[in-house]
C-alpha positions in Angstrom: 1.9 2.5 -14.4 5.7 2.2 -15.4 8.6 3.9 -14.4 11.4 4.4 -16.5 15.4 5.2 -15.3 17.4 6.8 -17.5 21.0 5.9 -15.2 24.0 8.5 -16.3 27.1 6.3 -15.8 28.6 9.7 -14.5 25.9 10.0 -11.9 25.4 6.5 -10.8 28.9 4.5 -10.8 29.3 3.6 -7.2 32.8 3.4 -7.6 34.8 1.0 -5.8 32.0 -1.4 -5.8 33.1 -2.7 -9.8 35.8 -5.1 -9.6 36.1 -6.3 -13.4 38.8 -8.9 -14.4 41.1 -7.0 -16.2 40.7 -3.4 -17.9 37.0 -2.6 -17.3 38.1 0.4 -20.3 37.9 -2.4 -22.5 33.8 -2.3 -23.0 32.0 1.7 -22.6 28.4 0.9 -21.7 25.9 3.8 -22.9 21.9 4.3 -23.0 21.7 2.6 -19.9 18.0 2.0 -18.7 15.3 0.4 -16.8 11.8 0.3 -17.0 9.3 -1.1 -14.7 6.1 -2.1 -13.8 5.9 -3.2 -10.4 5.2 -6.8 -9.6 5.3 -8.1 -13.1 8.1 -7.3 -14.8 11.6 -5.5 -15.2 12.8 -4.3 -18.1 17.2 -3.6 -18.7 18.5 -2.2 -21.4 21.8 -0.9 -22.7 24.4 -0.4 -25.7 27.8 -1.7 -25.0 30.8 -1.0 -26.9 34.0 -2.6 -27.7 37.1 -2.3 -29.6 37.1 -6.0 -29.7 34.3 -8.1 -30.7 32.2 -9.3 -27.7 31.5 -12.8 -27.6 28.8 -13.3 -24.9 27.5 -10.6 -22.3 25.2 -11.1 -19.1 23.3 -9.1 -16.7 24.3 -9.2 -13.2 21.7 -8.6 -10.6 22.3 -8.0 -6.7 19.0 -7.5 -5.0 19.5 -5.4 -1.4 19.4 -8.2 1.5 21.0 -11.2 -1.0 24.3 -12.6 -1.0 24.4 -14.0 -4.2 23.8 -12.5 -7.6 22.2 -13.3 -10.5 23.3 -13.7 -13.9 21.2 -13.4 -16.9 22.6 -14.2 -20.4 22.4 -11.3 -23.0 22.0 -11.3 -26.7 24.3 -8.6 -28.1 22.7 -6.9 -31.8 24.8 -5.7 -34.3 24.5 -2.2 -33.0 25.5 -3.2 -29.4 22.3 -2.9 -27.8 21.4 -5.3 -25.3 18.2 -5.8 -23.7 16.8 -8.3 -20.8 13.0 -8.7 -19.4 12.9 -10.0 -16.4 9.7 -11.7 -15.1 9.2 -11.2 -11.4 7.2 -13.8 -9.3 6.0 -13.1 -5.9 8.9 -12.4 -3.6 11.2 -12.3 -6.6 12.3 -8.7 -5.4 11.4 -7.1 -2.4 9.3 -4.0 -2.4 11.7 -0.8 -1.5 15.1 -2.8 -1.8 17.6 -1.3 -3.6 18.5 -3.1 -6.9 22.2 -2.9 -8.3 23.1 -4.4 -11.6 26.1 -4.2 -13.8 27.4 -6.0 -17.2 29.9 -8.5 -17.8 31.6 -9.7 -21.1 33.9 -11.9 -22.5 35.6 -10.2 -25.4 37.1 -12.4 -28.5 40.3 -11.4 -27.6 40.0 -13.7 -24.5 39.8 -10.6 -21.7 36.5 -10.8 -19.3 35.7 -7.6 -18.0 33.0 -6.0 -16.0 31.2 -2.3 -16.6 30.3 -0.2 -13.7 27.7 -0.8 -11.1 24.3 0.7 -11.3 21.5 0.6 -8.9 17.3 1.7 -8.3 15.5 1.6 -5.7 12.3 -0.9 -6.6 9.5 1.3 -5.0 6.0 0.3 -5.6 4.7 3.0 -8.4 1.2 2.0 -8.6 0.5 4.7 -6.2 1.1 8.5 -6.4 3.0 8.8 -2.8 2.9 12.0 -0.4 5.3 12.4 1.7 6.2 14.1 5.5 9.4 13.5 7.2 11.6 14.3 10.2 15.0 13.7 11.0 14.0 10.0 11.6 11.0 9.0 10.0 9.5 9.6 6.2 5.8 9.2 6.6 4.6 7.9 2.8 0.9 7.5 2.3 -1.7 7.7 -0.9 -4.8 7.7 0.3 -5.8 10.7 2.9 -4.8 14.8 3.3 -2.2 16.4 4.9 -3.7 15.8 8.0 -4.0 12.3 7.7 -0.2 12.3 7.1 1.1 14.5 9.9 -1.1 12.0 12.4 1.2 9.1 11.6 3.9 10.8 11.8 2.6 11.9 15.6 2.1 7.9 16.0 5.6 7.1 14.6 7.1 9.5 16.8 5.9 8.3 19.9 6.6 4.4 19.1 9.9 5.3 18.5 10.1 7.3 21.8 8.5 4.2 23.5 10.8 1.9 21.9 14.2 3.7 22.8 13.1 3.3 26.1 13.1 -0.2 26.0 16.2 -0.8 23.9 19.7 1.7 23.4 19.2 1.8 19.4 21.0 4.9 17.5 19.0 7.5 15.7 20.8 6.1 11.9 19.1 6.5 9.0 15.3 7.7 8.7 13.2 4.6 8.6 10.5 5.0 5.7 6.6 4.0 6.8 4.4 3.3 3.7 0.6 3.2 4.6 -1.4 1.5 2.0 -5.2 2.1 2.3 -6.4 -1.7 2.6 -4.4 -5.0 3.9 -5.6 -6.1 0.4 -3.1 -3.9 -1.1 -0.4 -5.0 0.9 -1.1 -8.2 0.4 -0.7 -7.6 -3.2 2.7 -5.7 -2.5 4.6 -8.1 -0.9 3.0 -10.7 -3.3 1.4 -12.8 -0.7 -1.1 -15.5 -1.1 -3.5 -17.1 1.4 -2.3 -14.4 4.1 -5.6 -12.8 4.1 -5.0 -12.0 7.9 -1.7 -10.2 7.2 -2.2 -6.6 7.7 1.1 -5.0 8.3 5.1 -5.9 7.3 8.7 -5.2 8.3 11.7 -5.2 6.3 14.0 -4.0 9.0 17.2 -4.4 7.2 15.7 -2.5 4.6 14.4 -0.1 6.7 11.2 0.2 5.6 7.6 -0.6 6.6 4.3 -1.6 5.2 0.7 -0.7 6.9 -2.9 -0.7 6.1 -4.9 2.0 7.6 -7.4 3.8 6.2 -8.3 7.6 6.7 -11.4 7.7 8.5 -13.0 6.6 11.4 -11.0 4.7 13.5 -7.8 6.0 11.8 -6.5 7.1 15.3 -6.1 3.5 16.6 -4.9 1.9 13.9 -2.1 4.6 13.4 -1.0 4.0 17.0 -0.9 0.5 16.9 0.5 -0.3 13.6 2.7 1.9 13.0 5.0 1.4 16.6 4.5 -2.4 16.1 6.3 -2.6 12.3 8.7 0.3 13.5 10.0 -1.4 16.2 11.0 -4.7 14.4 13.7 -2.0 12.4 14.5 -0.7 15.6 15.5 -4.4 17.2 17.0 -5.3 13.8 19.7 -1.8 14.2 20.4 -2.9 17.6 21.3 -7.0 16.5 22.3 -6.6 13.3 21.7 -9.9 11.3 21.0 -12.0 15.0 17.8 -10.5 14.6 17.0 -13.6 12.3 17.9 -15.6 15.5 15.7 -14.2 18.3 12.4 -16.4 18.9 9.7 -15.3 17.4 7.8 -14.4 20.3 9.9 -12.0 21.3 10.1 -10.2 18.1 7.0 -9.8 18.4 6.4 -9.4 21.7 8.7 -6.7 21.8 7.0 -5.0 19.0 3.5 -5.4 21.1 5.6 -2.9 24.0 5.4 -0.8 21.8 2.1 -0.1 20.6 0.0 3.1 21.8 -2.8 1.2 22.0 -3.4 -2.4 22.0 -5.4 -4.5 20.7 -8.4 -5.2 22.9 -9.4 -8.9 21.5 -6.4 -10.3 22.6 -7.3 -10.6 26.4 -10.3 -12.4 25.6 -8.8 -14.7 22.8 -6.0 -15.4 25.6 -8.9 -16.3 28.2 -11.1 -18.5 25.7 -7.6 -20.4 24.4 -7.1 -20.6 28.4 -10.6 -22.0 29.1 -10.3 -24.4 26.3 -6.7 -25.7 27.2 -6.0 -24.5 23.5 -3.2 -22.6 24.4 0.1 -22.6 22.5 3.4 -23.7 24.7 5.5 -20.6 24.2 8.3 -23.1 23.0 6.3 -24.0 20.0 6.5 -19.9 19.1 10.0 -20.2 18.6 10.3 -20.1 15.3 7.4 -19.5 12.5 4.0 -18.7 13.6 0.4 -20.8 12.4 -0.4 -19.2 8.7 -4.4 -19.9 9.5 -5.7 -16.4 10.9 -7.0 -18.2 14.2 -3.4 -19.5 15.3 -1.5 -16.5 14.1 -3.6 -14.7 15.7 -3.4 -16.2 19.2 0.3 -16.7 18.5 0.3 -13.0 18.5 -1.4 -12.6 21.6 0.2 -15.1 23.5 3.6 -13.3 22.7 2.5 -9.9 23.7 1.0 -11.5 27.0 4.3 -13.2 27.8 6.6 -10.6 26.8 4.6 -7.8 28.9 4.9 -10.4 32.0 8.5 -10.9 31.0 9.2 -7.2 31.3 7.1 -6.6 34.2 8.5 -9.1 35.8 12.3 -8.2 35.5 12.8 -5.0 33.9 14.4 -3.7 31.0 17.6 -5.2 32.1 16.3 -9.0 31.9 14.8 -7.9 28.2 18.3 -6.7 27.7 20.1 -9.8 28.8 17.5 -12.0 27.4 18.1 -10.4 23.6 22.2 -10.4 24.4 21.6 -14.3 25.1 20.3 -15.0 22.2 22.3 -12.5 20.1 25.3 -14.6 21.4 23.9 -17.8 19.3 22.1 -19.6 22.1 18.4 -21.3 21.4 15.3 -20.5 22.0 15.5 -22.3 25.5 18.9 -21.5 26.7 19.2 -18.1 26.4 15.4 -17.9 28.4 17.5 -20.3 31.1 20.8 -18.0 31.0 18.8 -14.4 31.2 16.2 -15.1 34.2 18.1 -18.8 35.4 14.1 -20.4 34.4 13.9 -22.9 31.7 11.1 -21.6 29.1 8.7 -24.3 30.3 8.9 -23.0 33.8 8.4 -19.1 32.6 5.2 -20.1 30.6 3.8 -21.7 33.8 4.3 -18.2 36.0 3.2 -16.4 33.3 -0.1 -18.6 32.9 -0.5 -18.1 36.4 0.3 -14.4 36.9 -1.8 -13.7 33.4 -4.4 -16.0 33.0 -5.0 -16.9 36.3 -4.3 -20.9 36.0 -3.4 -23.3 38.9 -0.3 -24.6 38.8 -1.2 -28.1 39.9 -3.9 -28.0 36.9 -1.2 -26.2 34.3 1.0 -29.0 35.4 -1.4 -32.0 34.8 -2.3 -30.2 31.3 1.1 -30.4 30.0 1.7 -33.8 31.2 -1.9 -35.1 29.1 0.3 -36.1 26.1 2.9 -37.9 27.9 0.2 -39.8 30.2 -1.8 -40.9 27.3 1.7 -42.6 25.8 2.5 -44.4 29.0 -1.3 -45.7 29.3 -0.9 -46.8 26.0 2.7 -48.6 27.1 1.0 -50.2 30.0 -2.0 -50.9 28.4 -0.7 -52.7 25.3 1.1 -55.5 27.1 -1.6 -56.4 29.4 -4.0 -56.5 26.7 -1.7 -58.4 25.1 -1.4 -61.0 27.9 -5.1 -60.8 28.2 -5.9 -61.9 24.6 -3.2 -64.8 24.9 -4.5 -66.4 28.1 -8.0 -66.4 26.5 -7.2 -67.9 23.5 -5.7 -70.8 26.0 -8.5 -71.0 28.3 -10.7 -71.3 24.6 -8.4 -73.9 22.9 -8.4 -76.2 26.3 -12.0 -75.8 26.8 -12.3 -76.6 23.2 -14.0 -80.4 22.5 -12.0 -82.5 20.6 -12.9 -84.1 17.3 -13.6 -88.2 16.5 
């Protein structure tokens, strides 16, 4: 399916955004359009015109999120026209961002000027989307009735309500949820590969989320745990702004565990097996980016709604609150656990292995002190073997008879 955007210059120009070198008069862009088909290719066109001969023209391309556009070099016909097909790889553009592009020339006359900014918002249009909204939420789906629809909007409603109680965040704009009918397909959206475990996905500057659930059987569940979890990563994001990209990633997602309706039942018994079998991760080593094999995400995921539900039980909403400030202020992983509760992380996984999983603390102790052990047997070890082997080969040489 393709999409095709006819953009009126009159309708479009977001003025004040187009900065050109000199006289942006000096080129008049017409016919301006883009056509799509999502996750292969983009096509631009345009006609530009100029009292003065144009030498060379790009296409300037700010994706929603980036810093840094990109320019693409233009070949101008005869008539003006201009036209650019842009190949998109996985990840090349996000799904939902908004895309703004613009023209730049250099004219023969030596001037280098700029047209007017344009922009569209890159939705996935494979799918023919319904939609239901409120004041805060736009419920998008494909697959399902009406019904289907004004349940996840029920579910989105009360992770939100569950969230706000956790963390002060501002109602701001409505936060879009898109529910695709497999994980396959949003697999396929986000362009992901290998991820066969991934299921659901946040943009939360974007504001917008990605879910699989399938009307049916079941439906109920998956509505109430899904949906909360992805909405609550927008709702962290709007309350740190761009230091979101900073918290640990156990409590990201730990804090989007809170607010689930209803969750997930394996994870008590994948935290007791990972217990039993001394495979559990050390909450330090969830600080940044999670296993990619389904097994370790998976128990990364459990271990950080574990510890983040002890966390909160353990001292409130306020020590969340003054653990996120710690670490919206710039400090690690480690010091802003130490500033917020006055506990190094190491000691906060201990109380929690003990509060949650039952474990000695002599035994948790000994565990985390295996690797180190093991090196200083080997240090001891090495030199008396060492010694060993020399006085042998003495004793052997000595005892040795010697030849006529």
């Amino acid at each position: 399916m393709r999409r095709l955007f006819v953009l009126l210059a009159s309708a479009l120009i977001m003025l004040g955004l187009a900065r050109p070198a000199r006289a942006q008069s000096a080129v008049e862009v017409t016919d301006v359009q883009v056509n799509y088909t999502f996750g292969e290719e983009i096509i631009f066109a345009a006609r530009l015109h100029s009292q003065s001969s144009i030498r060379d023209a790009s296409l300037l391309l700010l994706v929603e999120g980036e810093q840094q556009a990109r320019s693409f070099p233009l070949t101008v016909a005869s008539d003006g026209s201009v036209q650019y097909r842009y190949v998109l790889q996985p990840g090349t553009v996000r799904p939902y961002a908004r895309v703004t592009f613009w023209f730049e020339c250099s004219l023969a006359s030596g001037e280098k000027v700029a047209s007017a900014r344009y922009f569209f918002k890159y939705d996935d249009n494979r799918y023919t989307w319904q939609t239901l909204q409120d004041e805060s939420l736009r419920i998008h789906w494909y697959s399902g009735e009406a019904a289907f629809g004004q349940a996840a909007l029920e579910a989105a409603r009360l992770g939100l309500q569950t969230m706000r109680g956790l963390i002060p965040v501002a109602a701001g704009e409505p936060i879009d949820v898109y529910i695709y009918a497999s994980a396959a397909d949003v697999q396929k959206a986000l362009g992901l590969n290998g991820l066969t475990w991934v299921s659901g996905h946040a943009s939360p500057d974007l504001g917008a989320v990605l879910v699989s659930i399938a009307p049916g059987e079941g439906q109920a569940e998956e509505l109430q745990r899904q949906i909360p979890h992805e909405l609550a990563h927008v709702l962290l994001y709007r309350m740190t702004g761009p230091a979101y990209n900073g918290l640990p990633a156990w409590l990201r997602e730990g804090l989007a565990s809170l607010a689930e309706q209803i969750p997930n039942n394996g994870d008590s018994q994948m935290l007791k097996t990972a217990s039993r079998n001394k495979a559990l991760l050390p909450i330090s080593d969830l600080c940044g980016l999670f296993p990619q094999d389904a097994s370790g995400a998976g128990l990364a995921y459990a271990e950080s709604a574990s510890f983040t539900r002890y966390l909160h039980a353990t001292y409130g909403t306020p020590g969340l609150l003054a653990l996120i400030r710690a670490y919206t202020e710039g400090l690690d992983c480690t010091s802003g656990a130490s500033r917020a509760f006055g506990l190094p992380l190491s000691q906060l996984d201990l109380r929690w292995q003990q509060a949650e999983l039952g474990k000695n603390e002599t035994g948790i102790a000994l565990e985390n002190m295996l690797p180190y052990l093991a090196i200083l047997v080997a240090i001891l070890i090495a030199p008396a073997w060492y010694v060993f082997l020399t006085l042998r080969s003495r004793r052997e040489a000595h005892g040795k008879p010697k030849s006529d």
